[in-house]
PDB file of N, CA, C and O in Angstrom:
ATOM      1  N   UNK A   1       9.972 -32.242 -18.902  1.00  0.00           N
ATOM      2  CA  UNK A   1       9.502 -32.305 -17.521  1.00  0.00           C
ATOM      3  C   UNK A   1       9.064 -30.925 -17.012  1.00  0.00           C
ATOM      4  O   UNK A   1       8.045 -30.799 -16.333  1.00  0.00           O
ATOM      5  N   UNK A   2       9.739 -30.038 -17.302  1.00  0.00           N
ATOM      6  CA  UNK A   2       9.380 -28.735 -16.861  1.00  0.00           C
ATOM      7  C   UNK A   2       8.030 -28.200 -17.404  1.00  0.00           C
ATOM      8  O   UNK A   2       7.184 -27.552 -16.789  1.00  0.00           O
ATOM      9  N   UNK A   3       8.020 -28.508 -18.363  1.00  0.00           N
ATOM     10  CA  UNK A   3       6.423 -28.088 -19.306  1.00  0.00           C
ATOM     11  C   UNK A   3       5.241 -28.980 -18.569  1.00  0.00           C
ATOM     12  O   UNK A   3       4.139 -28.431 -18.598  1.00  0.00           O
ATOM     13  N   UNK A   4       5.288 -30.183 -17.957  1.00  0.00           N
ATOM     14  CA  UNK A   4       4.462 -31.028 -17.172  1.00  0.00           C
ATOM     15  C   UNK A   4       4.269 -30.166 -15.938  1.00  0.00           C
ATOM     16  O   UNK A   4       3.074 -30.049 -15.668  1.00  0.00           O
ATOM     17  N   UNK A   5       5.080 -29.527 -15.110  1.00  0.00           N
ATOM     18  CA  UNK A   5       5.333 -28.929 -13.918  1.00  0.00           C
ATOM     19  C   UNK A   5       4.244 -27.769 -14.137  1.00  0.00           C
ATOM     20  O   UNK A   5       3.200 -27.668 -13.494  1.00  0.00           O
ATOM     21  N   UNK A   6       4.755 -26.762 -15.343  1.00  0.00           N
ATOM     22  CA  UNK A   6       3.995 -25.659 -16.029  1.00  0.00           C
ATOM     23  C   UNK A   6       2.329 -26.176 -15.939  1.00  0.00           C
ATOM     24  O   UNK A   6       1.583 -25.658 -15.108  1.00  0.00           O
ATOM     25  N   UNK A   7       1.873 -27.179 -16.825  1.00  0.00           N
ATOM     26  CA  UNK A   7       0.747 -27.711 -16.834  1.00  0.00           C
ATOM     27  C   UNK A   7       0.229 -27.789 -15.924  1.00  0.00           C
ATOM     28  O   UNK A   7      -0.820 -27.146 -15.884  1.00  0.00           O
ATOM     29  N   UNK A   8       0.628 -28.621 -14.614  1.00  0.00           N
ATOM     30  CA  UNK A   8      -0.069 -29.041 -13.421  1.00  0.00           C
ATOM     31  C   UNK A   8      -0.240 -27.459 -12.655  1.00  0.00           C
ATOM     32  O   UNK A   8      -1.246 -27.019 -12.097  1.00  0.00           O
ATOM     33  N   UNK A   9       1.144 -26.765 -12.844  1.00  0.00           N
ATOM     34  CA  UNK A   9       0.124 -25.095 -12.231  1.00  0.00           C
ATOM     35  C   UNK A   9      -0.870 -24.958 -12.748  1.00  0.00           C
ATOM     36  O   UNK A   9      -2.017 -24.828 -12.322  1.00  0.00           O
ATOM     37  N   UNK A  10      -0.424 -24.985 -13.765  1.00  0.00           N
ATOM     38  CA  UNK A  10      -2.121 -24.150 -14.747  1.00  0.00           C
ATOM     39  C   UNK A  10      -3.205 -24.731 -14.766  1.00  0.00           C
ATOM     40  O   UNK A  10      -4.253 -24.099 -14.902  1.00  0.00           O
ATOM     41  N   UNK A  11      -3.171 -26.031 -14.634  1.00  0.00           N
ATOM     42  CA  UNK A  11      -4.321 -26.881 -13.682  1.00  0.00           C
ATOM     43  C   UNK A  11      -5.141 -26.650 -12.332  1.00  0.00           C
ATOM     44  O   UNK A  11      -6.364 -26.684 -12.199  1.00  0.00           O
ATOM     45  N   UNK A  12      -4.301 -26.441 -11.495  1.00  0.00           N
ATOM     46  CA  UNK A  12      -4.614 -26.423 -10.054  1.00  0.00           C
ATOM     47  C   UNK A  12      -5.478 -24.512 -10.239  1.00  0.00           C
ATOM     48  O   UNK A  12      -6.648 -24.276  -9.939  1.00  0.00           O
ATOM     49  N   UNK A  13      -4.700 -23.704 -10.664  1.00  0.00           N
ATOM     50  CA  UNK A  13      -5.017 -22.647 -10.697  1.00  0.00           C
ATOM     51  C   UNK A  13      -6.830 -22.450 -11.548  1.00  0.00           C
ATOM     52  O   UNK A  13      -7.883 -21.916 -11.201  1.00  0.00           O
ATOM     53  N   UNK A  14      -6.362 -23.217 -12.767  1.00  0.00           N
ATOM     54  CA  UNK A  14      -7.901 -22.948 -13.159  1.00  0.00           C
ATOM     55  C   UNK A  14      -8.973 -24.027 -12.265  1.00  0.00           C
ATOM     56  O   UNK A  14     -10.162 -23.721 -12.175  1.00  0.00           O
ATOM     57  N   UNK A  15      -8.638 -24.840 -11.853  1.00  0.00           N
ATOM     58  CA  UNK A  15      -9.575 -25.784 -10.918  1.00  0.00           C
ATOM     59  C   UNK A  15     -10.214 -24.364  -9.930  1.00  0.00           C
ATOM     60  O   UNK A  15     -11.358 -23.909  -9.954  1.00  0.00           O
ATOM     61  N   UNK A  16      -9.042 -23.903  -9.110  1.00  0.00           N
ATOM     62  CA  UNK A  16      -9.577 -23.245  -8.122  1.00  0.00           C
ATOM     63  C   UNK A  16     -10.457 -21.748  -8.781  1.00  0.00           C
ATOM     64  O   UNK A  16     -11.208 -21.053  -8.097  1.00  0.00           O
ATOM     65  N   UNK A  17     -10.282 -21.621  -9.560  1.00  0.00           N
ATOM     66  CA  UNK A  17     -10.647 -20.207 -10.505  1.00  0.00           C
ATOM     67  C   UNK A  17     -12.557 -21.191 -10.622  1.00  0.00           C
ATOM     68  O   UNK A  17     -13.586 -20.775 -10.088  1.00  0.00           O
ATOM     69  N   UNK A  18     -12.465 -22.056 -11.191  1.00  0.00           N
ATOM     70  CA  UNK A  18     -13.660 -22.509 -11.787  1.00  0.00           C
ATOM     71  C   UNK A  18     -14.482 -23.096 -10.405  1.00  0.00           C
ATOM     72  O   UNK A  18     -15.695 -23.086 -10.617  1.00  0.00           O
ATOM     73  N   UNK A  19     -14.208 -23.490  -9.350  1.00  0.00           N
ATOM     74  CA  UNK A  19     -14.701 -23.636  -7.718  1.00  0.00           C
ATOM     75  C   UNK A  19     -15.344 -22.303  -7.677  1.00  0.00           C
ATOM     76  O   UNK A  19     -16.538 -22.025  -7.789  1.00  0.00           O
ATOM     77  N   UNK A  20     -14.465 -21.640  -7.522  1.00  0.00           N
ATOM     78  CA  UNK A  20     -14.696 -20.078  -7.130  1.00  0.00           C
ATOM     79  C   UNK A  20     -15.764 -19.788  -7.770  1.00  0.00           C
ATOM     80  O   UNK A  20     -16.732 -19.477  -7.075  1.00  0.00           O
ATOM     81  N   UNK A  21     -15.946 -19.799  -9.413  1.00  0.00           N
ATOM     82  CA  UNK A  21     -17.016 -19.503  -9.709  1.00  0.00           C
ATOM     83  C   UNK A  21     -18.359 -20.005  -9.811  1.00  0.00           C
ATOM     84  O   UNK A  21     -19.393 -19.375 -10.034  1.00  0.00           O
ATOM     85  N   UNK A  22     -18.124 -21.702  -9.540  1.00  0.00           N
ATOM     86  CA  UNK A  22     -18.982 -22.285  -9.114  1.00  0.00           C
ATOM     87  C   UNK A  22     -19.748 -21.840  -7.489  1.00  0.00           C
ATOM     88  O   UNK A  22     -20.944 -21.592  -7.333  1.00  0.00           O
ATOM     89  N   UNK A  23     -18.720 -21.833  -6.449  1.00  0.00           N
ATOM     90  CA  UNK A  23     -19.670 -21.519  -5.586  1.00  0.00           C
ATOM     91  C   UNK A  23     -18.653 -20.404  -5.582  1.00  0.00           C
ATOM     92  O   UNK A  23     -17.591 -20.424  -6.203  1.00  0.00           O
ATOM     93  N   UNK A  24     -19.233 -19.129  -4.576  1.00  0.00           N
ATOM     94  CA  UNK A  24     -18.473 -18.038  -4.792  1.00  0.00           C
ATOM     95  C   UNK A  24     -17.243 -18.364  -3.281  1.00  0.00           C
ATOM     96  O   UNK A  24     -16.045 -18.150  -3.101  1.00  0.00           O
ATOM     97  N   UNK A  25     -18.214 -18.891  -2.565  1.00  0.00           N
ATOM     98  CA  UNK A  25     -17.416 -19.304  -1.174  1.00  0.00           C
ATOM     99  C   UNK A  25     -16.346 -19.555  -0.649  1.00  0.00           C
ATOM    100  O   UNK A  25     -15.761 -19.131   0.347  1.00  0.00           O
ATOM    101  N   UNK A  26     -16.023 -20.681  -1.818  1.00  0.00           N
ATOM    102  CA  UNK A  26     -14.688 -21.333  -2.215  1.00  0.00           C
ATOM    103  C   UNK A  26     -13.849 -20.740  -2.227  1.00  0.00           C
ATOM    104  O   UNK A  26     -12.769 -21.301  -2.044  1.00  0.00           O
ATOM    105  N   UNK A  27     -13.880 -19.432  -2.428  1.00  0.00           N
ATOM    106  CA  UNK A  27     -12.900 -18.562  -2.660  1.00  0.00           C
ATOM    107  C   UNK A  27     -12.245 -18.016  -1.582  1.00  0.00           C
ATOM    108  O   UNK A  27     -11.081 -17.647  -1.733  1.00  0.00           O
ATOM    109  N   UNK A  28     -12.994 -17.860  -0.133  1.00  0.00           N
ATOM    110  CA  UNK A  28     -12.383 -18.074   0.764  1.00  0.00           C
ATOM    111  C   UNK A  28     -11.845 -18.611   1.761  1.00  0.00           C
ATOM    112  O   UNK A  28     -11.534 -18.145   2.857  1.00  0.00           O
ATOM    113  N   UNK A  29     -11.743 -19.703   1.290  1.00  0.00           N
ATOM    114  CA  UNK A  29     -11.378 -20.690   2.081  1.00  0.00           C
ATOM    115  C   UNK A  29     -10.164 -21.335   1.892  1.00  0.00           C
ATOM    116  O   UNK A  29      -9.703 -21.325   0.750  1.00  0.00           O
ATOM    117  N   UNK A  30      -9.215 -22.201   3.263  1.00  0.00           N
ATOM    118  CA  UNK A  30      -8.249 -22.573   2.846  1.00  0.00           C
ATOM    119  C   UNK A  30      -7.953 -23.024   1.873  1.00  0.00           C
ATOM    120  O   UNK A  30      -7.226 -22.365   1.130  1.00  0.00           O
ATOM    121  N   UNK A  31      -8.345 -24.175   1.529  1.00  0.00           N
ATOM    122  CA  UNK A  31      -8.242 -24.579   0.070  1.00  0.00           C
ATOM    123  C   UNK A  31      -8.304 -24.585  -1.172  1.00  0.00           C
ATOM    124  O   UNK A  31      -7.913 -25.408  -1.999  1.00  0.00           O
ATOM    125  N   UNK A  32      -9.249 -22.810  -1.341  1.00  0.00           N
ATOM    126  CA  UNK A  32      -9.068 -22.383  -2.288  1.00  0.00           C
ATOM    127  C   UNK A  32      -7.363 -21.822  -2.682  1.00  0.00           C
ATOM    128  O   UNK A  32      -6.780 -21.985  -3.753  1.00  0.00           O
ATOM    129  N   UNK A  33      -6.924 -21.240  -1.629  1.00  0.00           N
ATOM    130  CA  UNK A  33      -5.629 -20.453  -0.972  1.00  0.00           C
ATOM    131  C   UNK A  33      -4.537 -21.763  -1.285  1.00  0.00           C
ATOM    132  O   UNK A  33      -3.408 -21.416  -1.631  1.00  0.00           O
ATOM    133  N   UNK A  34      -4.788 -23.120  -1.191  1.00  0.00           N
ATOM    134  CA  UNK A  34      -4.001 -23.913  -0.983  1.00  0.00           C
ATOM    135  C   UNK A  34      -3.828 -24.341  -2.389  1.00  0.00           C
ATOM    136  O   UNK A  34      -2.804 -24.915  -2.759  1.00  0.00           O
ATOM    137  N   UNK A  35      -4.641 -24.117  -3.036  1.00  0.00           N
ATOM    138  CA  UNK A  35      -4.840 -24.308  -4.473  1.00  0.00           C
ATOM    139  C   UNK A  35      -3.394 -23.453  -5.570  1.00  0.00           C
ATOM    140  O   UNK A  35      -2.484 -23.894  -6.273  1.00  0.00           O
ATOM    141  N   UNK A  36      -3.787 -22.337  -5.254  1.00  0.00           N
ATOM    142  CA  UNK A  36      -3.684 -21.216  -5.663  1.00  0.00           C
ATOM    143  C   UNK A  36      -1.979 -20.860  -5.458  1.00  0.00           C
ATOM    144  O   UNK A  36      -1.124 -20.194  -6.042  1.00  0.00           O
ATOM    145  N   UNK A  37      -2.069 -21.686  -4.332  1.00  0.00           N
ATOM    146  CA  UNK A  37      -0.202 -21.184  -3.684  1.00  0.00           C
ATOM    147  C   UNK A  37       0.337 -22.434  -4.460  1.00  0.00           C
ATOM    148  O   UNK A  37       1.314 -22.276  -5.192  1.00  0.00           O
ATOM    149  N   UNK A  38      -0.225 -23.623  -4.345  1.00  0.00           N
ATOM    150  CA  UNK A  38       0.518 -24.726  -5.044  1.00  0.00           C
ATOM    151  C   UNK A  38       0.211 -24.964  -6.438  1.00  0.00           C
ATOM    152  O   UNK A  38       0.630 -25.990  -6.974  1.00  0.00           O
ATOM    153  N   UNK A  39      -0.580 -23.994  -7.172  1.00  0.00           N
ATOM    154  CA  UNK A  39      -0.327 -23.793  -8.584  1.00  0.00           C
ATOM    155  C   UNK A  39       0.849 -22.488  -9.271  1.00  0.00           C
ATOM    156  O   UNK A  39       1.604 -22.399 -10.239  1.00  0.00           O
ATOM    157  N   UNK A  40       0.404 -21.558  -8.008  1.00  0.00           N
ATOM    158  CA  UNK A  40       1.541 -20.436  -8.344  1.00  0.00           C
ATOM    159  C   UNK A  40       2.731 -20.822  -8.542  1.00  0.00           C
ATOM    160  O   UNK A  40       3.326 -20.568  -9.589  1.00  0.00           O
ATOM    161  N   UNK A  41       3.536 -21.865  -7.018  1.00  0.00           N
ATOM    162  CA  UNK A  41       4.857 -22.601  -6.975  1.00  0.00           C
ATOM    163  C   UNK A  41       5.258 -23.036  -7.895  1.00  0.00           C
ATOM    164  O   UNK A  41       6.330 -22.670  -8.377  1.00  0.00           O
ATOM    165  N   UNK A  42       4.000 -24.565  -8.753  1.00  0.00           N
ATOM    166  CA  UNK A  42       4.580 -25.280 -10.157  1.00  0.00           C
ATOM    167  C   UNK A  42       4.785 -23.775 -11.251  1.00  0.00           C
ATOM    168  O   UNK A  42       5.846 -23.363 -11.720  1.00  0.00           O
ATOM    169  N   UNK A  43       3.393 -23.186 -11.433  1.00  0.00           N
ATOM    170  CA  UNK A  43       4.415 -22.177 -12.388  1.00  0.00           C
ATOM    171  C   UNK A  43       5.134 -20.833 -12.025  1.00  0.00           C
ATOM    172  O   UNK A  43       4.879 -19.866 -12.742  1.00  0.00           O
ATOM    173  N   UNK A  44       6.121 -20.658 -10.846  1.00  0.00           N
ATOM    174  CA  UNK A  44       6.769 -19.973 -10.504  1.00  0.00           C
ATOM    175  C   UNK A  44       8.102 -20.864 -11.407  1.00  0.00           C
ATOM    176  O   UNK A  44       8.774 -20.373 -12.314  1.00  0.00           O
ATOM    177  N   UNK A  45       8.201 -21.969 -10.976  1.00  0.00           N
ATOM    178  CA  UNK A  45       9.069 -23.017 -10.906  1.00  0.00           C
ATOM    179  C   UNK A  45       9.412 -22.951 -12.628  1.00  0.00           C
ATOM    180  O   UNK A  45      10.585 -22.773 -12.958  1.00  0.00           O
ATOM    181  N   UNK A  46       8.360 -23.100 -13.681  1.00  0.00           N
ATOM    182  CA  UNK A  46       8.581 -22.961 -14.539  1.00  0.00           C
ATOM    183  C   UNK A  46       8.983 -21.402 -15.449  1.00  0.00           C
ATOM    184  O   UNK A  46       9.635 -21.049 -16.431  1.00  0.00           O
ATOM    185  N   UNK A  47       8.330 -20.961 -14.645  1.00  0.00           N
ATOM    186  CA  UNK A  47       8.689 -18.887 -15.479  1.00  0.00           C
ATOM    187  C   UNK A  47      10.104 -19.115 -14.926  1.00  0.00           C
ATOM    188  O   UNK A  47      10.941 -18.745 -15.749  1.00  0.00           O
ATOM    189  N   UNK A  48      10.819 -19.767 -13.424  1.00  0.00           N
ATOM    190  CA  UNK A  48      12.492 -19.445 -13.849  1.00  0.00           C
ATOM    191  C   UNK A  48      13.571 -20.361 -14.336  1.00  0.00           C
ATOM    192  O   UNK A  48      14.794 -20.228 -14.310  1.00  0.00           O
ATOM    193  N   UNK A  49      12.758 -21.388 -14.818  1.00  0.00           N
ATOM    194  CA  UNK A  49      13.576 -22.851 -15.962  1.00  0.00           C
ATOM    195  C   UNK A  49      13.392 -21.917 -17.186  1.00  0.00           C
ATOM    196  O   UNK A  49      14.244 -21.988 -18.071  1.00  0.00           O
ATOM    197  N   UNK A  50      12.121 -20.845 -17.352  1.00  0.00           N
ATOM    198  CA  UNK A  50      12.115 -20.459 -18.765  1.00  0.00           C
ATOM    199  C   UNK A  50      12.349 -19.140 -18.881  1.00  0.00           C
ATOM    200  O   UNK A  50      11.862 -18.320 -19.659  1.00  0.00           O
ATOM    201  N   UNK A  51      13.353 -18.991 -17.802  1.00  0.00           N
ATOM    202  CA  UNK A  51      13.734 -17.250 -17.670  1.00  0.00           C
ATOM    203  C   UNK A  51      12.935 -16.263 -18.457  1.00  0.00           C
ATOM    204  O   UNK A  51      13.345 -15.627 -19.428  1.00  0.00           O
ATOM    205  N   UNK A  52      11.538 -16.201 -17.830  1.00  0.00           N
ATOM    206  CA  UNK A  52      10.528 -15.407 -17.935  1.00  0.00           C
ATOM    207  C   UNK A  52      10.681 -14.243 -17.050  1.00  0.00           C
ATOM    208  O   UNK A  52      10.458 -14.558 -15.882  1.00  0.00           O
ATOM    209  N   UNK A  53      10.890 -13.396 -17.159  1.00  0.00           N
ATOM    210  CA  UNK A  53      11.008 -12.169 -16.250  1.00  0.00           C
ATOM    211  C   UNK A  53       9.801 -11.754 -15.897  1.00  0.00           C
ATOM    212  O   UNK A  53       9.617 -11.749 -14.679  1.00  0.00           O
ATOM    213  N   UNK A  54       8.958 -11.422 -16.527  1.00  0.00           N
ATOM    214  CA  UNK A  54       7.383 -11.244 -16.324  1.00  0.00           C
ATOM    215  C   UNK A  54       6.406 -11.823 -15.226  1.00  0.00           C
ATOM    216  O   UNK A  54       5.756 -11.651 -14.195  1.00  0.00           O
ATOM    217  N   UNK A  55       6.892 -12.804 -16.454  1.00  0.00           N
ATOM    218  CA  UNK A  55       5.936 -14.072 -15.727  1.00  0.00           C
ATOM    219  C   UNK A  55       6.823 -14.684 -13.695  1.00  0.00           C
ATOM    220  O   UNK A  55       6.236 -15.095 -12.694  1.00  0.00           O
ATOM    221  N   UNK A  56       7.690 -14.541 -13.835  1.00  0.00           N
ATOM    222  CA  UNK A  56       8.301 -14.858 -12.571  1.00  0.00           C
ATOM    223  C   UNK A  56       7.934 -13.655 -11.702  1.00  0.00           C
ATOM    224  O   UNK A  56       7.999 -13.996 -10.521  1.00  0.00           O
ATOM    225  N   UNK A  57       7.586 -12.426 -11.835  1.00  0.00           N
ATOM    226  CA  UNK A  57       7.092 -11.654 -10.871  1.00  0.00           C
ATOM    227  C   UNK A  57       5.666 -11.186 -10.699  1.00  0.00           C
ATOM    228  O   UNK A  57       5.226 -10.329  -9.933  1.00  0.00           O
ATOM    229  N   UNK A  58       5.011 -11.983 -11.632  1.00  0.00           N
ATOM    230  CA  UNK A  58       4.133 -12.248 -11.457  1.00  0.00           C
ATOM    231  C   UNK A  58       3.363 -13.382 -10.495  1.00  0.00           C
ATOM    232  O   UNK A  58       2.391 -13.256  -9.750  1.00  0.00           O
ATOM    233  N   UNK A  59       4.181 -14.525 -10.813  1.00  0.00           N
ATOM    234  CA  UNK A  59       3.970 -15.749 -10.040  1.00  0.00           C
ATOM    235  C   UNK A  59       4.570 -15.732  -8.634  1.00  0.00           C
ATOM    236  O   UNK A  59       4.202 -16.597  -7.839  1.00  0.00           O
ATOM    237  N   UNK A  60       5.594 -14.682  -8.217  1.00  0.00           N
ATOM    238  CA  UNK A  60       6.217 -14.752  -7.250  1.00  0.00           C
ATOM    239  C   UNK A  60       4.803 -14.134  -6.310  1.00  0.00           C
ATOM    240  O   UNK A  60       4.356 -14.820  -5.391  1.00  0.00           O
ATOM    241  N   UNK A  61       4.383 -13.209  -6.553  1.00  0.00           N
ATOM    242  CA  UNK A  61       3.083 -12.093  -5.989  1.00  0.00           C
ATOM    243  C   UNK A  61       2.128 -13.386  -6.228  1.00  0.00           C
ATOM    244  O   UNK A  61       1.517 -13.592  -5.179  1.00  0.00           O
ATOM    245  N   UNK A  62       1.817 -14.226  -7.116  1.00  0.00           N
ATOM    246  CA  UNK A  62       0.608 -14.873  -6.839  1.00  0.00           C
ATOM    247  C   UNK A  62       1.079 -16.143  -5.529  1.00  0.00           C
ATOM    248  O   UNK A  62       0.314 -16.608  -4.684  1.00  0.00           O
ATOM    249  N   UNK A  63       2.160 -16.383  -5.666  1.00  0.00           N
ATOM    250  CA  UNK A  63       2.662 -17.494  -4.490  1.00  0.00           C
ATOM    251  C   UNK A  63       2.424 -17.038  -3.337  1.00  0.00           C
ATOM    252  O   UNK A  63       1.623 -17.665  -2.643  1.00  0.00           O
ATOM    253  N   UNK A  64       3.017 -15.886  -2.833  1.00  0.00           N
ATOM    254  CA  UNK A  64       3.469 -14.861  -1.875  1.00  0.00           C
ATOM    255  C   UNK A  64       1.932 -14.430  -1.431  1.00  0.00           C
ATOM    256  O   UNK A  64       1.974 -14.503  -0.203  1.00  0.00           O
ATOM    257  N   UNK A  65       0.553 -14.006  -1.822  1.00  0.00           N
ATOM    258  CA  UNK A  65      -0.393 -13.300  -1.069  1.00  0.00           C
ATOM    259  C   UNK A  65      -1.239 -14.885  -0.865  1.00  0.00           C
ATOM    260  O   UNK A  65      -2.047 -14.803   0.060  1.00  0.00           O
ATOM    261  N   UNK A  66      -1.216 -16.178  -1.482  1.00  0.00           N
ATOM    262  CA  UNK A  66      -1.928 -17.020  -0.355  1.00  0.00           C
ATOM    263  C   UNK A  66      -1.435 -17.594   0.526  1.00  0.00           C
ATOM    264  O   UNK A  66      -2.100 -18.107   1.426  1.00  0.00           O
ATOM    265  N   UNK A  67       0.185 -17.646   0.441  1.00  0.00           N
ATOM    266  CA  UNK A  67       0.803 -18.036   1.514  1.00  0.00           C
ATOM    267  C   UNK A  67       0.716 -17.152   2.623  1.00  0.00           C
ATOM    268  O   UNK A  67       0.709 -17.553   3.786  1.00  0.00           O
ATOM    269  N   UNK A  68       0.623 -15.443   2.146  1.00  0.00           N
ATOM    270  CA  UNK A  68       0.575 -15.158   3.479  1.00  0.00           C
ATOM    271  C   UNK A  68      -0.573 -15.183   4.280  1.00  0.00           C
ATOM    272  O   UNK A  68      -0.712 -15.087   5.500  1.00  0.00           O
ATOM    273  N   UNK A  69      -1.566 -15.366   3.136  1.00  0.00           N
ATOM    274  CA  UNK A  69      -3.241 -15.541   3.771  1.00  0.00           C
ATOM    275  C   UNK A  69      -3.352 -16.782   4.893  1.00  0.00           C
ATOM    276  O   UNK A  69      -3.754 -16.754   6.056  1.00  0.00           O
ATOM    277  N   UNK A  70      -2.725 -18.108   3.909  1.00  0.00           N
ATOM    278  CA  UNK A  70      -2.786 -19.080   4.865  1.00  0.00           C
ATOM    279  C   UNK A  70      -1.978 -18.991   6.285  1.00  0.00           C
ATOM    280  O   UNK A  70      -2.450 -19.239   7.394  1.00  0.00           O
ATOM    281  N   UNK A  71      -0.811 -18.628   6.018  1.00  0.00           N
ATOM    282  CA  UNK A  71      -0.576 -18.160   7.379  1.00  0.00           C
ATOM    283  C   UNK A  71      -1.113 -17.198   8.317  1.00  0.00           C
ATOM    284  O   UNK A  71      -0.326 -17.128   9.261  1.00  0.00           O
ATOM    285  N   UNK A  72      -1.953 -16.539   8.458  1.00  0.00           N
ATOM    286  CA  UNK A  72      -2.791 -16.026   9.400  1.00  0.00           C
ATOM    287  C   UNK A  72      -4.041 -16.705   9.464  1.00  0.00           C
ATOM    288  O   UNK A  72      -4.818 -16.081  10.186  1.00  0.00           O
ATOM    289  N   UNK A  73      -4.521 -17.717   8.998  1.00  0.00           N
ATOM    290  CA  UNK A  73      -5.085 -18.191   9.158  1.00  0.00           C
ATOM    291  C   UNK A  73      -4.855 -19.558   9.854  1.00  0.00           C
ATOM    292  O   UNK A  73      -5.782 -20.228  10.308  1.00  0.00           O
ATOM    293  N   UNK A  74      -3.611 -19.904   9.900  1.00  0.00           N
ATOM    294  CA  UNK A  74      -3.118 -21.217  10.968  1.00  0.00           C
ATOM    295  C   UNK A  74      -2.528 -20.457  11.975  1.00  0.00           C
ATOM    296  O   UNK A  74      -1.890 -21.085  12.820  1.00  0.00           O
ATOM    297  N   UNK A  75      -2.608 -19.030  12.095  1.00  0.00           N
ATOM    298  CA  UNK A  75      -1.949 -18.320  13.397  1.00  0.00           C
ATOM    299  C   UNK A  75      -2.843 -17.982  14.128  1.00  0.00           C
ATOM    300  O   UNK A  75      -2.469 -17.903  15.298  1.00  0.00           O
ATOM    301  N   UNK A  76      -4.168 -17.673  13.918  1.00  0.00           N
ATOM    302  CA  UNK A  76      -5.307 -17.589  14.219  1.00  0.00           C
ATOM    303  C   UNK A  76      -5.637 -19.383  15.189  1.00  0.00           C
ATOM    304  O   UNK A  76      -5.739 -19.561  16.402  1.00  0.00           O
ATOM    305  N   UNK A  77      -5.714 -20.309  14.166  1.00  0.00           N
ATOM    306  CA  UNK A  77      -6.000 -21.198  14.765  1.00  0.00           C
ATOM    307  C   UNK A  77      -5.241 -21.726  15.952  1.00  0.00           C
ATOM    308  O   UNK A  77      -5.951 -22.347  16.743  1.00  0.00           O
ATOM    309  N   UNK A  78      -4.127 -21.639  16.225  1.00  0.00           N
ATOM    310  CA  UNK A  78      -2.944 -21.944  17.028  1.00  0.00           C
ATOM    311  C   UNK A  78      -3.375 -20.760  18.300  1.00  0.00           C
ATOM    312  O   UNK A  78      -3.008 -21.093  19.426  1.00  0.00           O
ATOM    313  N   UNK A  79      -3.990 -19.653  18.207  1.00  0.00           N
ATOM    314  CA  UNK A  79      -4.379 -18.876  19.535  1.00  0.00           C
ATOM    315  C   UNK A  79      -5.599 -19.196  20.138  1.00  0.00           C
ATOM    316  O   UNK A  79      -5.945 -18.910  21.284  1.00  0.00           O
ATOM    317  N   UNK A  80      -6.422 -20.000  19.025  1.00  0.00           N
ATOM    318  CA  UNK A  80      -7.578 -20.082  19.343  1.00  0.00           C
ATOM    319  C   UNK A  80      -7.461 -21.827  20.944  1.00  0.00           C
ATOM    320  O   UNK A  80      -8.024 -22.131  21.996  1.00  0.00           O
ATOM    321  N   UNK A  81      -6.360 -22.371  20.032  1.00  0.00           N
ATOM    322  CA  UNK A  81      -5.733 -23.756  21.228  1.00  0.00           C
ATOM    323  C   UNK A  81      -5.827 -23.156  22.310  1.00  0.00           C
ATOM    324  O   UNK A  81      -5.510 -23.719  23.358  1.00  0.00           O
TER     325      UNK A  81
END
């Protein structure tokens, strides 16, 4: 199950990688960001079932800068109300 978890990151991540390079746009936009945070999570999730040291601080920094993107970007929208 954990290796399925692994997969579906590495899915979501290259989806949004291959958007991006399809249009370049994509890349800034929520959903590229939404992509990106919920592929980081599945393989955050897996680098610490597979006590990866590396790889877990790696994935922690890739989780961590679209979450914080998306959040200024729904903090933005919430002032704009």
């Amino acid at each position: 199950m954990h290796s399925v978890i692994g997969i579906l990151g590495s899915a979501l991540c290259i989806i949004a990688l291959a958007l991006t390079l399809r249009d370049g746009k994509f890349g800034e936009s929520n959903s590229y960001k939404l992509l990106n945070f919920c592929g980081g999570l599945c393989l955050l999730y897996y680098a610490i079932v597979t006590h990866s040291l590396p790889f877990i601080i790696l994935e922690s920094i890739w989780v961590a800068l679209p979450l914080i993107s998306l959040i200024k970007n729904f903090s933005k929208l919430g002032e704009k109300s």
